[in-house]
MARBA-3410 file (N, C-alpha, C, O; in Angstrom, 1 decimal):
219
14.1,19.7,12.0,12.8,19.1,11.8,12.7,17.8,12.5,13.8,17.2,12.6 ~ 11.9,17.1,12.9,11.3,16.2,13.7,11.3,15.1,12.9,10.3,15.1,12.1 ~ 12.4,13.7,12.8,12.3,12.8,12.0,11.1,12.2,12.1,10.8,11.8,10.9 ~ 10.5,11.9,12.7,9.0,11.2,12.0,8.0,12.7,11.2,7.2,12.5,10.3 ~ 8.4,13.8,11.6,7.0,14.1,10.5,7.7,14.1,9.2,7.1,13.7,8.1
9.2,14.6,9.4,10.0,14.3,7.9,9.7,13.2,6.9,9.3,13.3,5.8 ~ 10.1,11.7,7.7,9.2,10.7,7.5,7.9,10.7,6.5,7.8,10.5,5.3 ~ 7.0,11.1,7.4,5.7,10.7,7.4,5.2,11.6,6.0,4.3,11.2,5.3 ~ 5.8,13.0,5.6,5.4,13.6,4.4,6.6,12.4,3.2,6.3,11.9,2.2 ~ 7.4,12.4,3.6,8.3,11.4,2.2,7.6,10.3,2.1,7.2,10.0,1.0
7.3,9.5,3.0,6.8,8.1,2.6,5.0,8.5,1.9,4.5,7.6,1.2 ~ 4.5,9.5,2.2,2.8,9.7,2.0,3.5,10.2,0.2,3.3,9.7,-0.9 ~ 4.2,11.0,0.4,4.2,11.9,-1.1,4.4,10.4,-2.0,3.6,10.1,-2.8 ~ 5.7,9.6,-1.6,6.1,8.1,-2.5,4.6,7.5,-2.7,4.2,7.4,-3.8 ~ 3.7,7.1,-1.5,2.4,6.4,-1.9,1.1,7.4,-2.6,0.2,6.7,-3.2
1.0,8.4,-2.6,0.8,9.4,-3.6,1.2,9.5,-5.0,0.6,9.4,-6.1 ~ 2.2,9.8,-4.7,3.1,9.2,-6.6,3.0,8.2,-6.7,4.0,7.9,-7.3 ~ 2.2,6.7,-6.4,1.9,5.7,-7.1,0.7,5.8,-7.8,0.3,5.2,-8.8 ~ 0.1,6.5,-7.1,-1.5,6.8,-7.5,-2.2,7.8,-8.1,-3.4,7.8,-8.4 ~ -0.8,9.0,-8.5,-1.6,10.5,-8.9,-0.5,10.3,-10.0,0.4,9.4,-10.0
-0.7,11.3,-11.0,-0.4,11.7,-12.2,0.5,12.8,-11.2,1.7,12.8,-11.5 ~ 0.2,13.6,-10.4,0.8,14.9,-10.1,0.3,15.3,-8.5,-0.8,15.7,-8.2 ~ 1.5,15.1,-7.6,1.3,15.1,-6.0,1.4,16.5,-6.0,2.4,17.2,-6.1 ~ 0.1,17.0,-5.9,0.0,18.7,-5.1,-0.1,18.9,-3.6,-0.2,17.8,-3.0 ~ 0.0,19.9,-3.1,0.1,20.2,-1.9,-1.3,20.1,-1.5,-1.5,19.7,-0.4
-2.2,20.4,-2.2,-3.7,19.9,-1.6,-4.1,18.6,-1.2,-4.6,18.3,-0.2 ~ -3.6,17.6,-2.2,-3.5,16.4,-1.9,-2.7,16.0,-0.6,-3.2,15.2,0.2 ~ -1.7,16.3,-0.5,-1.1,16.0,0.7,-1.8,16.4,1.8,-2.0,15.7,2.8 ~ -2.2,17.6,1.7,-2.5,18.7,2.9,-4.1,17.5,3.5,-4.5,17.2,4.6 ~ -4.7,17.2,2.1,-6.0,16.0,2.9,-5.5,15.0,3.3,-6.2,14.3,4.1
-4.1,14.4,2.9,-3.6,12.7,3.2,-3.6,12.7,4.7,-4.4,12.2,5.6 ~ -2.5,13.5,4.8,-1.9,13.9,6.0,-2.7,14.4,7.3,-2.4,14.4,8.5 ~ -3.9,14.9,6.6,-4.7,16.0,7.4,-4.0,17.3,8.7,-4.0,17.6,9.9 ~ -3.3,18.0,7.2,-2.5,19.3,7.9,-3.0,20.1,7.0,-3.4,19.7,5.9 ~ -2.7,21.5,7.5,-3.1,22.7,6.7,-2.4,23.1,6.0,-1.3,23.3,6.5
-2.7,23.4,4.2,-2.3,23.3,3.1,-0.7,24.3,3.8,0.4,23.8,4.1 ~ -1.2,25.7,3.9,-0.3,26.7,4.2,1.5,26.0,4.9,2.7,26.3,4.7 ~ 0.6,24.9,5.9,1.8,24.1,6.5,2.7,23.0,5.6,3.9,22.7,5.4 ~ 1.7,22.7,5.3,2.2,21.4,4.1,3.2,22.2,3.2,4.3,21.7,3.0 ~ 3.0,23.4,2.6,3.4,24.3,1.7,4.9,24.5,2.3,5.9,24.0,1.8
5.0,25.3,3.4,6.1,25.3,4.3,7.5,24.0,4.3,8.7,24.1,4.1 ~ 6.7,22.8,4.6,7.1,21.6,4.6,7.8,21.1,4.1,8.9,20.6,4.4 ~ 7.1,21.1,2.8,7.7,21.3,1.3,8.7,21.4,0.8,9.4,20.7,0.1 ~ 8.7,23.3,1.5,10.2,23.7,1.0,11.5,23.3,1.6,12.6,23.3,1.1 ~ 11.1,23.0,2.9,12.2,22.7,3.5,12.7,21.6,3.1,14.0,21.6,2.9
12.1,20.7,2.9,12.3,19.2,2.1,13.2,19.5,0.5,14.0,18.8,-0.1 ~ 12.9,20.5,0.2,13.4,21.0,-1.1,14.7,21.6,-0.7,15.7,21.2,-1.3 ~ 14.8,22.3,0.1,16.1,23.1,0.7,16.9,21.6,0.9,18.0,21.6,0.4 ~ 16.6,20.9,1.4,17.7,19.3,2.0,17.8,18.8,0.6,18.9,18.3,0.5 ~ 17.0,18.6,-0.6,17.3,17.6,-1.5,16.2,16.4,-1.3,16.7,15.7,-2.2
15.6,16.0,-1.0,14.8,15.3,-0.8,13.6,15.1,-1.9,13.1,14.1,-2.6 ~ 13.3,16.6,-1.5,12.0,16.5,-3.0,12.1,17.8,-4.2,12.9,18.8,-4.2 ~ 11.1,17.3,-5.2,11.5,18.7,-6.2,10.3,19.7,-6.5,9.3,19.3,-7.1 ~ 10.4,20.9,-6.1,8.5,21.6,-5.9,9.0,22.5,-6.6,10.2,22.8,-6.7 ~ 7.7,22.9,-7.5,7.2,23.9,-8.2,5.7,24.1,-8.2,4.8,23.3,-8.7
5.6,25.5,-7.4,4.5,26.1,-7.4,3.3,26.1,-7.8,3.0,27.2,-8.3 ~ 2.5,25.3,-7.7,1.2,25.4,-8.4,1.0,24.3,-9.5,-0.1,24.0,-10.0 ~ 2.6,23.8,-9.7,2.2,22.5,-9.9,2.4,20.8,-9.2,2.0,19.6,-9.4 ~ 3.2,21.4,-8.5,3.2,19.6,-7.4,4.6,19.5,-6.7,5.2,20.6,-6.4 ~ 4.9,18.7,-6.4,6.2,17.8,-5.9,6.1,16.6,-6.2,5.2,15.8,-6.4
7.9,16.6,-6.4,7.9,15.1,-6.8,9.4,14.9,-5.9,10.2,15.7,-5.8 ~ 9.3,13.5,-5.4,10.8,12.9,-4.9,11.9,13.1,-5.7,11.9,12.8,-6.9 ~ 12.9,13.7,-5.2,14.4,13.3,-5.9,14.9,11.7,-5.7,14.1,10.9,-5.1 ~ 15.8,11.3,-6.1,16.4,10.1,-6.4,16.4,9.8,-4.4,15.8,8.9,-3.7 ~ 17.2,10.9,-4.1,18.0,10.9,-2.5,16.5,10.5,-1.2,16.4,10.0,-0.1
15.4,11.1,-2.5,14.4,11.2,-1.3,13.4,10.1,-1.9,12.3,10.0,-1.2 ~ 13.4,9.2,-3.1,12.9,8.2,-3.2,13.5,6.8,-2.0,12.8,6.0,-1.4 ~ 14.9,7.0,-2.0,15.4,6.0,-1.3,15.0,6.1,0.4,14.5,5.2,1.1 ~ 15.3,7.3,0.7,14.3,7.3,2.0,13.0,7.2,2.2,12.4,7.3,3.3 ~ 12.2,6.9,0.8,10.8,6.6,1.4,10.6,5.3,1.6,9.8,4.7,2.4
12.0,4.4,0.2,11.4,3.2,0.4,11.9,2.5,1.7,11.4,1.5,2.2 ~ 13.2,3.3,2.3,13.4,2.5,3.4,12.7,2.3,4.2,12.6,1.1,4.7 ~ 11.9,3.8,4.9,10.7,3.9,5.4,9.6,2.6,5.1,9.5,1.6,5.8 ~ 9.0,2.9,4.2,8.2,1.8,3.0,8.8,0.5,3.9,8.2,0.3,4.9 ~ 9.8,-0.2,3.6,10.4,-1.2,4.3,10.6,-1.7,5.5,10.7,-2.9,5.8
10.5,-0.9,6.4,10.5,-0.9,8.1,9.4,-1.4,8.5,9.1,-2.3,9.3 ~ 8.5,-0.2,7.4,6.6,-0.4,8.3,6.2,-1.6,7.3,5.0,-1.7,7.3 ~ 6.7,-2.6,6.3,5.5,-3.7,5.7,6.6,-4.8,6.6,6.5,-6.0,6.3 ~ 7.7,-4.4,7.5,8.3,-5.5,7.9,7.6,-5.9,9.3,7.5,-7.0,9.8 ~ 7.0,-4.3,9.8,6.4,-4.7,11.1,5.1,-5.2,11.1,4.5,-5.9,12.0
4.8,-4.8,9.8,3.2,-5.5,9.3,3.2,-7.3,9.5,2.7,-8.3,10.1 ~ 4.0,-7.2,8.6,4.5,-8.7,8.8,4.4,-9.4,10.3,3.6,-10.3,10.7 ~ 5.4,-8.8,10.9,5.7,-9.3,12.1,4.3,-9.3,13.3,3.9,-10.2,14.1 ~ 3.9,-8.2,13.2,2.4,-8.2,14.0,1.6,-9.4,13.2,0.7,-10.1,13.8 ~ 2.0,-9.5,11.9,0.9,-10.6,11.4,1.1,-12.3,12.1,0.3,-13.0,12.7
2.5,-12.5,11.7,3.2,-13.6,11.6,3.4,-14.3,13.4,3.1,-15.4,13.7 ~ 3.8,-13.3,14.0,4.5,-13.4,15.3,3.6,-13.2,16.6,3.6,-13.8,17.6 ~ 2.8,-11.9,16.2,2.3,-11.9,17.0,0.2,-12.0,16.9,-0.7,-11.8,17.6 ~ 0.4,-12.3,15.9,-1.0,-12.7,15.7,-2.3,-11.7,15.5,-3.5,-11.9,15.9 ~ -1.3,-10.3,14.7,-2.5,-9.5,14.8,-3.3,-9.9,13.7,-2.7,-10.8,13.0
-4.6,-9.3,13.2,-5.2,-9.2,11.9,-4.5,-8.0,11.0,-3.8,-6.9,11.2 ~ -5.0,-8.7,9.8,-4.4,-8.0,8.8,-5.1,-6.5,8.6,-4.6,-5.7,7.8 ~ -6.4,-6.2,9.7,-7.1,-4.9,9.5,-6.5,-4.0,10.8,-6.8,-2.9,11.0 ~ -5.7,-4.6,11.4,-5.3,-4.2,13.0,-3.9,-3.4,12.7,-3.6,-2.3,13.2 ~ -3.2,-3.8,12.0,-2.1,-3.5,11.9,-1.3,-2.3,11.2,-0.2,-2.1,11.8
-1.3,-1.6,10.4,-1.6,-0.2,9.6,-1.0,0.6,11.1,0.2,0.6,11.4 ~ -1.9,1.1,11.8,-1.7,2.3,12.8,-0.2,1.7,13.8,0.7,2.4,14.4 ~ -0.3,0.5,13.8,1.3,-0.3,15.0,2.1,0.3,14.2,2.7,1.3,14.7 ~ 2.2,-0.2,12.7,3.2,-0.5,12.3,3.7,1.1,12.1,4.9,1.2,12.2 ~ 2.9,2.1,11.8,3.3,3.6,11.5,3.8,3.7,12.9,5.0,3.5,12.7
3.7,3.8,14.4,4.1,3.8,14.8,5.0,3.7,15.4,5.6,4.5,16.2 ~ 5.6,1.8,14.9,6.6,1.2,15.2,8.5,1.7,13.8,9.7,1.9,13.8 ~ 7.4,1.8,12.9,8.9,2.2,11.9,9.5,3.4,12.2,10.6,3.5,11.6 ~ 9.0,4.3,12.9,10.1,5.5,12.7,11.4,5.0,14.4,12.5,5.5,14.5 ~ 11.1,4.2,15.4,12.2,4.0,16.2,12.6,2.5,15.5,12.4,1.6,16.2
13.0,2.4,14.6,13.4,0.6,14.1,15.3,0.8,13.6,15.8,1.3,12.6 ~ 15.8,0.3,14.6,17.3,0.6,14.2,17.4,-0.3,13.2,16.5,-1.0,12.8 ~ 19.0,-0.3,12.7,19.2,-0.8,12.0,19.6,-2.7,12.2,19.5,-3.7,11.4 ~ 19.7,-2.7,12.8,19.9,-4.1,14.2,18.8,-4.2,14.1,18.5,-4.3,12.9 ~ 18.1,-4.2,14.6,16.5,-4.3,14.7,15.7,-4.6,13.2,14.8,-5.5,13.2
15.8,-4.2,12.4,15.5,-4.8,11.0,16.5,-5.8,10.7,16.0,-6.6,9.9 ~ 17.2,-5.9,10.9,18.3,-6.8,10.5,17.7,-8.5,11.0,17.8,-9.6,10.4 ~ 17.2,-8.3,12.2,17.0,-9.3,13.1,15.6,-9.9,12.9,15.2,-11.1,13.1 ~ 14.8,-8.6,12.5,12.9,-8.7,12.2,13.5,-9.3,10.8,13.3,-10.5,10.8 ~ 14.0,-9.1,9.8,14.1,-9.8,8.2,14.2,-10.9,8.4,13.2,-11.7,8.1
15.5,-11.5,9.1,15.6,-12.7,9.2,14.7,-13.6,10.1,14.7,-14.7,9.5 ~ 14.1,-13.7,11.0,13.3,-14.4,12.0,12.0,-14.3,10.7,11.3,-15.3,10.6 ~ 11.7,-13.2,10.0,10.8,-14.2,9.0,10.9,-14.8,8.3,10.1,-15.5,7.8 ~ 12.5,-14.6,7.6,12.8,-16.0,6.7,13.0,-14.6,5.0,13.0,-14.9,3.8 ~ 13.2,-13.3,5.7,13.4,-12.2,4.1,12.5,-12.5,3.6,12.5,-13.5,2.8
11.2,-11.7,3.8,10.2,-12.2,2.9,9.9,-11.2,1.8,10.7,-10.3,2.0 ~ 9.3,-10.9,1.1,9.2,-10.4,-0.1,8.2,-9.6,-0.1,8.3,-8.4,-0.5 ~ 6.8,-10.3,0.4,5.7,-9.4,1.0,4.9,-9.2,2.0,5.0,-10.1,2.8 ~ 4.3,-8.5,2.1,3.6,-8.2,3.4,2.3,-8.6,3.9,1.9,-9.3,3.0 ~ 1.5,-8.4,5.0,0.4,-9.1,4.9,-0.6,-9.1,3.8,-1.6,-9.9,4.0
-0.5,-8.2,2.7,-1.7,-7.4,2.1,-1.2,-7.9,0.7,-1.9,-8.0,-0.3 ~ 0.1,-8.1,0.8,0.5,-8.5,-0.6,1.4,-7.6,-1.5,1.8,-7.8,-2.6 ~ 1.7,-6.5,-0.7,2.6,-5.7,-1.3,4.0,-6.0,-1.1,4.4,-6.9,-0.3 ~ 4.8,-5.2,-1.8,6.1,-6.2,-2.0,6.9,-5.0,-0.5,6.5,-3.9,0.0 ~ 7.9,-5.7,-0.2,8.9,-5.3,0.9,10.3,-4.9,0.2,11.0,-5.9,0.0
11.0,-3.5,-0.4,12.2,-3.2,-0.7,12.7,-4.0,0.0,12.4,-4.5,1.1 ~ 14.2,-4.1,-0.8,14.9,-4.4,-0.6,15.7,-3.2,0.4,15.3,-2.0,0.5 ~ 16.9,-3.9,1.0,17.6,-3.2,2.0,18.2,-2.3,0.9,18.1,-1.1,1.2 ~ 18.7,-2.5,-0.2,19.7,-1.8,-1.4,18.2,-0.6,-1.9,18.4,0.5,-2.5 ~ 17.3,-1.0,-1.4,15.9,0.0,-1.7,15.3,-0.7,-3.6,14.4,-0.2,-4.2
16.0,-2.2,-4.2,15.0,-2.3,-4.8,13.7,-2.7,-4.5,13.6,-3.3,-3.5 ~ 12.5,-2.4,-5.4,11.5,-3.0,-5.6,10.9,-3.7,-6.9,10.9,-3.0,-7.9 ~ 10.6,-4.9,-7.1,10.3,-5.4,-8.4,8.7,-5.1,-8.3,8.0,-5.0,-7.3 ~ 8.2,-4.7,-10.1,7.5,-4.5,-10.6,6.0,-5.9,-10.3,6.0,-7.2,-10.4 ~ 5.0,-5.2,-10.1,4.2,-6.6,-10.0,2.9,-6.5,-11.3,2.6,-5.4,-11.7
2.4,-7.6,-11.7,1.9,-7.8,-13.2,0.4,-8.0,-12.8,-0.4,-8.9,-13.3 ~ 0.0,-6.8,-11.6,-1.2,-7.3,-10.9,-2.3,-6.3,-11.4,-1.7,-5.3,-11.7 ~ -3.8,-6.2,-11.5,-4.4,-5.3,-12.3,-5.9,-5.5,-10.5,-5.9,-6.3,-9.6 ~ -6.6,-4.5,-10.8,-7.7,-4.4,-9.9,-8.8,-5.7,-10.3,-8.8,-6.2,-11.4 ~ -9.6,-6.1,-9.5,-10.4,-7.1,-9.7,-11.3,-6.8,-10.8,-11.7,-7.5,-11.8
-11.7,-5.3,-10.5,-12.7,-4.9,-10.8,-12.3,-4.7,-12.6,-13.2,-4.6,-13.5 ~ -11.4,-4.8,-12.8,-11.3,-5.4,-14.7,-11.5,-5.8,-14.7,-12.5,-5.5,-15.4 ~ -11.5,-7.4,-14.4,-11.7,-8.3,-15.2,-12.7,-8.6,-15.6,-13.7,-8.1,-15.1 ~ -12.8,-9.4,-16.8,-14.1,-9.6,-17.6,-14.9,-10.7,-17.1,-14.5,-11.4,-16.2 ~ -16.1,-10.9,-17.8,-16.8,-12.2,-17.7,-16.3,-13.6,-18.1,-16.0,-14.0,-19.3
-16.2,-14.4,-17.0,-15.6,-15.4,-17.5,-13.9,-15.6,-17.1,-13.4,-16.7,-17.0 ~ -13.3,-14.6,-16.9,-12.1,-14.6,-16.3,-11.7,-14.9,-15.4,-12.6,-14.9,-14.6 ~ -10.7,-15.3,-14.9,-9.8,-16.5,-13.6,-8.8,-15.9,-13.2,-7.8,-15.5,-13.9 ~ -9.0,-15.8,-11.8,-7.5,-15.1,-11.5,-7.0,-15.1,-10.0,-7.8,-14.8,-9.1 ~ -5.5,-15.3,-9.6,-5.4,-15.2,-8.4,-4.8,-13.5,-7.5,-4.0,-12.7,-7.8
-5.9,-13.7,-6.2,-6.1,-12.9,-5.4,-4.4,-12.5,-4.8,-4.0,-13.2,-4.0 ~ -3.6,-11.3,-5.3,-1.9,-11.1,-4.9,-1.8,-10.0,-4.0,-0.8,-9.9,-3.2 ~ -3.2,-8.9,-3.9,-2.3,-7.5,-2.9,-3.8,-7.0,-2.8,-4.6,-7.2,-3.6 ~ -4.0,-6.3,-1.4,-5.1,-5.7,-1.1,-5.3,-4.7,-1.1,-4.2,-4.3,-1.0 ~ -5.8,-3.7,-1.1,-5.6,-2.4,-0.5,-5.7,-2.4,0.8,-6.7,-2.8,1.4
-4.3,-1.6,1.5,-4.6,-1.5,3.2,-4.9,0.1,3.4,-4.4,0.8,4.3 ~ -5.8,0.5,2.6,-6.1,2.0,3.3,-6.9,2.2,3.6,-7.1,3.2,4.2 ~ -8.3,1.2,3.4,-9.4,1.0,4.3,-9.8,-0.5,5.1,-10.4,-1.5,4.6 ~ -9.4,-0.3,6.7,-9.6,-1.5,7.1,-10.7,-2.0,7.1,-10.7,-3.2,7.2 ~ -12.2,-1.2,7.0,-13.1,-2.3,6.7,-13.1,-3.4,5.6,-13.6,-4.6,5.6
-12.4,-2.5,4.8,-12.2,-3.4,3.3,-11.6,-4.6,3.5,-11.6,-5.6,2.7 ~ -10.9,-4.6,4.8,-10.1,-6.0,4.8,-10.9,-7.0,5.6,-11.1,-8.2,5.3 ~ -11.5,-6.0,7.0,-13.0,-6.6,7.4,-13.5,-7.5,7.0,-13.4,-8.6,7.4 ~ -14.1,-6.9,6.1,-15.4,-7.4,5.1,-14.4,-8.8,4.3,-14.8,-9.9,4.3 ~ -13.6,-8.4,3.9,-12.8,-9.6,2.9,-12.5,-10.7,3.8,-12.5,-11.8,3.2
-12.2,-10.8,5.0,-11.9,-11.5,6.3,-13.6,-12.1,6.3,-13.7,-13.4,6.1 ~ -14.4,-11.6,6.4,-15.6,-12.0,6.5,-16.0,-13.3,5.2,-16.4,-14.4,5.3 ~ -15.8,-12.5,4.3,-16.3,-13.2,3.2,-15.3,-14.7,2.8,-15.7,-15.5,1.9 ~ -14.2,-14.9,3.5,-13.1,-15.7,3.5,-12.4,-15.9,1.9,-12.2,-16.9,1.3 ~ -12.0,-14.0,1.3,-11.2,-14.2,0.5,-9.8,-13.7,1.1,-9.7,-12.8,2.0
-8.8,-14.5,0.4,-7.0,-13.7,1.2,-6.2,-13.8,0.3,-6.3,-14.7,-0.6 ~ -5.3,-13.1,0.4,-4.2,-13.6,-0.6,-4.1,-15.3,-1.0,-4.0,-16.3,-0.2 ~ -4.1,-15.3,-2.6,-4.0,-16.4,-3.1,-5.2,-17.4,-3.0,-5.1,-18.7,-3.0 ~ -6.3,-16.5,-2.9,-7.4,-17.3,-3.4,-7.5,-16.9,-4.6,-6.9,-16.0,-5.1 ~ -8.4,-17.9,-5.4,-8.6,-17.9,-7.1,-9.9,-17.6,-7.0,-10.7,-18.1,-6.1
-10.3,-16.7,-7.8,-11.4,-16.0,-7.8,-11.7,-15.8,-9.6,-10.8,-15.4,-10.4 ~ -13.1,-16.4,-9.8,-13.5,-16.3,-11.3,-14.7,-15.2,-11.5,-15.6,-15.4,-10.8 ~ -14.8,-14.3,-12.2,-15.8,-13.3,-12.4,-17.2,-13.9,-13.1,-17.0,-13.9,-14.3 ~ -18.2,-14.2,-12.8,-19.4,-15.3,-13.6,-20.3,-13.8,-13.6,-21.5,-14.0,-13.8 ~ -20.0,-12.8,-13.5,-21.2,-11.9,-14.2,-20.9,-10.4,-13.7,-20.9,-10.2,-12.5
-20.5,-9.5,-14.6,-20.4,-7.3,-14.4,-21.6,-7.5,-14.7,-22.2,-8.3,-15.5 ~ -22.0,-6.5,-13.7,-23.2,-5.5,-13.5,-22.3,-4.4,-14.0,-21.3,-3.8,-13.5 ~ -22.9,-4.2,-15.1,-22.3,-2.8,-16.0,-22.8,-1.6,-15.6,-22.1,-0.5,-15.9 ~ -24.2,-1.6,-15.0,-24.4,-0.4,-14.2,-23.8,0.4,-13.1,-23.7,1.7,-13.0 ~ -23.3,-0.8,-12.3,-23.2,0.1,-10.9,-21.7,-0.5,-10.7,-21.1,-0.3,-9.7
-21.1,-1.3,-11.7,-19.6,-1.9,-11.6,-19.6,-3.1,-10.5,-18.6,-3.4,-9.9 ~ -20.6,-3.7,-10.3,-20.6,-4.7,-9.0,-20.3,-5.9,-9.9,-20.8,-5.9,-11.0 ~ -19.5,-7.2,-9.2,-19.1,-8.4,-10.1,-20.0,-9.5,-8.8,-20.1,-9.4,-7.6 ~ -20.3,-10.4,-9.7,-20.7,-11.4,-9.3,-19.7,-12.7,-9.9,-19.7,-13.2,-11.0 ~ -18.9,-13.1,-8.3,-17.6,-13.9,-8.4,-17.8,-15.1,-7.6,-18.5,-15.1,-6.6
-17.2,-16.1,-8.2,-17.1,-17.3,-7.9,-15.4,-18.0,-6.7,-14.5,-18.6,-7.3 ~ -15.5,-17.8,-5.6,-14.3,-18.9,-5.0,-14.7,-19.4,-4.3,-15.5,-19.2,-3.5 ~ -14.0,-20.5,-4.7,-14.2,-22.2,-4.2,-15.6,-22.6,-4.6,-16.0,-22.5,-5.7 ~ -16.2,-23.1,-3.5,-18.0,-23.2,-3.8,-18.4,-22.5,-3.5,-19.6,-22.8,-3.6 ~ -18.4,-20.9,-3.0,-18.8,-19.7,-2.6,-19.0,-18.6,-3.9,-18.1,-18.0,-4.5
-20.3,-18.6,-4.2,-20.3,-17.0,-5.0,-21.4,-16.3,-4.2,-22.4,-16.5,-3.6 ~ -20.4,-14.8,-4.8,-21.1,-13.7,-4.1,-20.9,-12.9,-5.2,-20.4,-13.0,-6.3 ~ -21.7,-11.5,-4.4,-22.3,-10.4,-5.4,-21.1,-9.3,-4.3,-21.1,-9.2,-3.0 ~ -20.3,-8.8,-5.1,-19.3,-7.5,-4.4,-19.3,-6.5,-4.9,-19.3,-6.4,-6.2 ~ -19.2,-5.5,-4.1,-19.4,-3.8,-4.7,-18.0,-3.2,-5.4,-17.0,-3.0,-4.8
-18.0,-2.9,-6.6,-17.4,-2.0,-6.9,-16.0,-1.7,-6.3,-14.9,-2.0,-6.6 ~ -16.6,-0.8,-5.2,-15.6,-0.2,-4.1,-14.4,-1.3,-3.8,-13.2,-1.0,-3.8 ~ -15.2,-2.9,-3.3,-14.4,-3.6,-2.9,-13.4,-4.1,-3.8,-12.3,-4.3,-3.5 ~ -13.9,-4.5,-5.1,-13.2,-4.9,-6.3,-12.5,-4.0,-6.8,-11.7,-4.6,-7.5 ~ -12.3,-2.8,-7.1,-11.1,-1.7,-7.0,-10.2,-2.0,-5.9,-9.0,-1.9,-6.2
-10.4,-2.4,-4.9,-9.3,-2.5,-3.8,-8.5,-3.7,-3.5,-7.5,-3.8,-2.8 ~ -9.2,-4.8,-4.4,-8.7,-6.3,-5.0,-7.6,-6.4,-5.9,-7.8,-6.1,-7.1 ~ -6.6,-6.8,-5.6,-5.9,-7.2,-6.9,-5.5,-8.3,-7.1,-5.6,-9.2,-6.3 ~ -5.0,-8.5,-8.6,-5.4,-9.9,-8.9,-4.2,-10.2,-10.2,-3.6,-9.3,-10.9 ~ -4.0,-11.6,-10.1,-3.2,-11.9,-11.4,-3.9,-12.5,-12.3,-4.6,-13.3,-11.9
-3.8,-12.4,-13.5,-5.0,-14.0,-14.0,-4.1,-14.7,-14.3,-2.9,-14.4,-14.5 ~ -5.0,-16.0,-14.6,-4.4,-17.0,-14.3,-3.9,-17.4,-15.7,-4.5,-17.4,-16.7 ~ -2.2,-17.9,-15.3,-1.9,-18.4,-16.5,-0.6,-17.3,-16.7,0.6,-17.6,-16.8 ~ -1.1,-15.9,-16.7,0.1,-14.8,-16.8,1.2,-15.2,-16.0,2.2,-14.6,-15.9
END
C-alpha cells in the first residue's frame, strides 16, 4: 500500500475520533472523498497490519500502534504549518493543503532540524497543540466560543483549520490567537453572539463561534 494514502486514512480516522462518538466507513468515505466500497477495503487492510480495530456496521477505531502513527503524522504536518507560518510567511488560511503535502516526505532529520529552528514549540498556527516526538499530547481546557454566556471573558487559544474562509473572515475582522474576547449579548434564536475585542464589537454567526475556541478568563 502507498504510504501517503495509508497516512492519510490513519491521521483522518485520529481527527474523526476527536469529533464522533463512532468513526464509520461512511464518514470516512465523505472526509476523504473515496468510495465507501473502497474505504471499506482499506480498512481491512489496515486491520490485517494492526493499525486499526473494525467491526462491521459499526465503525473503526485506532489501535494503540495506530494511534502513535497518526500522531506522528499529526506532528510533521502542524510542524510545517508552523514553519510556512513563521519562516516563510504564509497565512494561516494558506497553509492546510502545503502542509498535507509536505508531511508525508519529512525525514526524520528534517523534523529534527524544523523543531528546533522554531525554538520546540508546542503549537501551531491555529492553536492546536504539536505531539510530542515520544507522541504525547496534553489535554487543553478550551471550550467553543459559542458557549459562552452573557457577560463572559475569555481568551481566544485554537481555531478551527477546516474551513479557510473561517480564518479569512477572522483575519479580516482582526481576531488571532490570544485575543480577549467578551460576549455582551446571544441571540438565542439563531446562536449569533454579539462580542466585544479591544474597542471593536461585532455581531458573529454561529458557524463562526463554533469554530472559535476559547479559555475564560481566570481558568
Amino acid at each position: 500500500m502507498p504510504s501517503e494514502q495509508v497516512e492519510n486514512y490513519i491521521k483522518n480516522i485520529y481527527k474523526l475520533q476527536e469529533q464522533e462518538k463512532r468513526v464509520t466507513t461512511s464518514l470516512l468515505s465523505d472526509r476523504l472523498q473515496i468510495s465507501q466500497p473502497s474505504v471499506t477495503e482499506m480498512i481491512k487492510k489496515l486491520a490485517e497490519e494492526g493499525t486499526v480495530r473494525y467491526t462491521p456496521y459499526k465503525g473503526v477505531q485506532l489501535t494503540e500502534k495506530g494511534r502513535r502513527k497518526a500522531l506522528a503524522i499529526v506532528r510533521r504536518h502542524r510542524l510545517w504549518e508552523l514553519f510556512l507560518v513563521e519562516v516563510l510567511k504564509f497565512s494561516w488560511h494558506e497553509i492546510d493543503e502545503e502542509a498535507e503535502r509536505l508531511e508525508h516526505s519529512m525525514s526524520e532529520k528534517l523534523e529534527e532540524r524544523i523543531d528546533a529552528i522554531l525554538g520546540y514549540p508546542s503549537r501551531d498556527p491555529h492553536g492546536d497543540l504539536i505531539p510530542t516526538r515520544d507522541g504525547f499530547l496534553e489535554d487543553r481546557n478550551h471550550i467553543a466560543l459559542a458557549k459562552l454566556g452573557n457577560g463572559e471573558e475569555a481568551v481566544v487559544t485554537r481555531v478551527s483549520d477546516e474551513h479557510p474562509e473561517v480564518l479569512q473572515y477572522m483575519s479580516k475582522l482582526g481576531i488571532s490567537l490570544g485575543t480577549t474576547v467578551r460576549v455582551n449579548e446571544r441571540i438565542e434564536f439563531d446562536g449569533s453572539l454579539r462580542v466585544q475585542f479591544g474597542r471593536r464589537e461585532q455581531f458573529i454567526s454561529a458557524k463562526l463561534a463554533q469554530n472559535i475556541f476559547v479559555e475564560r478568563s481566570g481558568s
